[in-house]
N, C-alpha and C positions, 0 to 999 in steps of 0.2 A: 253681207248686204242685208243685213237686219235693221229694219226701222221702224219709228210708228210714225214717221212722217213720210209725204209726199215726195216721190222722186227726186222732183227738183230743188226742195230744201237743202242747203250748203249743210255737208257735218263743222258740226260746233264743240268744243269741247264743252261745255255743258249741256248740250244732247247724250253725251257717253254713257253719263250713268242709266238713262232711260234704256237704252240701246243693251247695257251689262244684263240689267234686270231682263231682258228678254231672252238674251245667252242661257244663264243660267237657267231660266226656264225651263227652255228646250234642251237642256244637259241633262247626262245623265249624272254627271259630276263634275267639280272643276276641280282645276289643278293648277295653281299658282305654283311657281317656278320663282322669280322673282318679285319684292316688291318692298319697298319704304314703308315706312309706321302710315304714310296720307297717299295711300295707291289707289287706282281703279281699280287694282286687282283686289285689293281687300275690299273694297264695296261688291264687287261680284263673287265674292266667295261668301259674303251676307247674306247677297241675294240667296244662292244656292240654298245658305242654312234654311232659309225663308221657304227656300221651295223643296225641301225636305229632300235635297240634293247631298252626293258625299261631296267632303271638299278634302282635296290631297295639297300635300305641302313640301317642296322640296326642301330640305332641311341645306342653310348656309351660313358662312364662316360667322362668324361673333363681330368679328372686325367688320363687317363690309354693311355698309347703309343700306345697301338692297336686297340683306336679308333678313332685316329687322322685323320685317313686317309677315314675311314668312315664316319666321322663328317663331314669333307672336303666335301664329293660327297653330304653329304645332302648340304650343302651350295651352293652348285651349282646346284643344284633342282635337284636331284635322288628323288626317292618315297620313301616316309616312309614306313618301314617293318617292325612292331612290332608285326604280328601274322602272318600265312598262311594266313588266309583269306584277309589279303590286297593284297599281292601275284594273289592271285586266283582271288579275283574282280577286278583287273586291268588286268589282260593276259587273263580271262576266261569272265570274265562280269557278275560271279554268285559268289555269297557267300557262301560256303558249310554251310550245315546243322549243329548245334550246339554237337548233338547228333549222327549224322552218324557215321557208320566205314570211315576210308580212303579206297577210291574207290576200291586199290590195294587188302586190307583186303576180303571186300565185295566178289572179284574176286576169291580169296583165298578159299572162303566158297561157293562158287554156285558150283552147281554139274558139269558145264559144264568147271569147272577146274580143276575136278577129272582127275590124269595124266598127267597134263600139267607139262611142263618145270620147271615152278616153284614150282610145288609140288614133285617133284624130287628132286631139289636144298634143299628145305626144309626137305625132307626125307636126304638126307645126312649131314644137319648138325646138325640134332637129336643130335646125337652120340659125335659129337665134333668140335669144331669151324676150318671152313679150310680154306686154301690160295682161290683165283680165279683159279688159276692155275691149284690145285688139283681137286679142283670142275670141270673144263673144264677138265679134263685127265679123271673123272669116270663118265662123262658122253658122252667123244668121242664128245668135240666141240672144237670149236678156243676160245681162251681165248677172243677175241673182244667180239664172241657171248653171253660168258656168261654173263661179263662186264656189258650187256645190260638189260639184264636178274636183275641180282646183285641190280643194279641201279634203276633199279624197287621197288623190294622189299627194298631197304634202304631208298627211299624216302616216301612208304609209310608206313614205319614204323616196319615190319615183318622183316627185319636182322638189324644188323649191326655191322658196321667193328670194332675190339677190336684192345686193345693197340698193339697187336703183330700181325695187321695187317691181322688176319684174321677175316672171316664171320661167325657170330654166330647169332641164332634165336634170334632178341629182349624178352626181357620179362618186356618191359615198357607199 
């Protein structure tokens, strides 16, 4: 929920790249995964170069159109990204443990995130997978807030977003 326009403004796909160049910004790096030779991911991995960001590149098959463009960034010296842990030892400077939960996890399970925010979110999507939207309405926030919230828990693994676009408890 990153804009430079007003709430109410409809998103447009020519809004996106405005909307990239913000992302990137506020990264510490980005990580294109997939993307054709005319991606928005290669416009935001631009961006990044621009903002003196690293940009990681998941290296894919020769064959496949959607990783032309990937290939490409590695050719031009992006970081190889074949696990998290390269991720995290070049933005972080530490290797995560073999074994550990993700941090997020970890946080999930200490007592002193009994009743936090996220275990709220997670109490409500016990029951059934929901929009951001709904999640922000029954719990009385702005949808940015939850966003942030959401984003948390899908990176570290505890939701994530289903074909129909809503949030549901991982169970990977």
């Amino acid at each position: 929920m990153v804009t430079e326009y007003a709430a109410h403004v409809p998103a447009q796909r020519w809004r996106f790249p405005a909307r990239n160049r913000i992302i990137a910004g506020l990264s510490l790096g980005v990580v294109v995964i997939e993307a054709s030779l005319k991606s928005g991911a290669l416009l935001t991995a631009k961006y990044a170069l621009e903002s003196n960001r690293d940009v990681f590149a998941v290296p894919g098959s020769i064959f496949s159109t959607r990783s032309t463009g990937t290939n490409q960034l590695l050719k031009q010296g992006a970081m190889v990204a074949t696990s998290a842990a390269d991720i995290f030892t070049q933005l972080l400077g530490v290797l995560p443990k073999q074994n550990s939960l993700p941090i997020l996890e970890q946080r999930m399970k200490s007592s002193t995130a009994a009743g936090s925010l996220e275990q709220e979110i997670l109490r409500l999507l016990q029951t059934e997978p929901k929009t951001a939207e709904l999640l922000a309405q029954c719990l009385n926030l702005m949808p940015t807030e939850i966003m942030l919230h959401l984003t948390e828990l899908e990176i570290g693994g505890i939701v994530r977003k289903n074909r129909e676009q809503k949030y549901e408890i991982s169970h990977s």
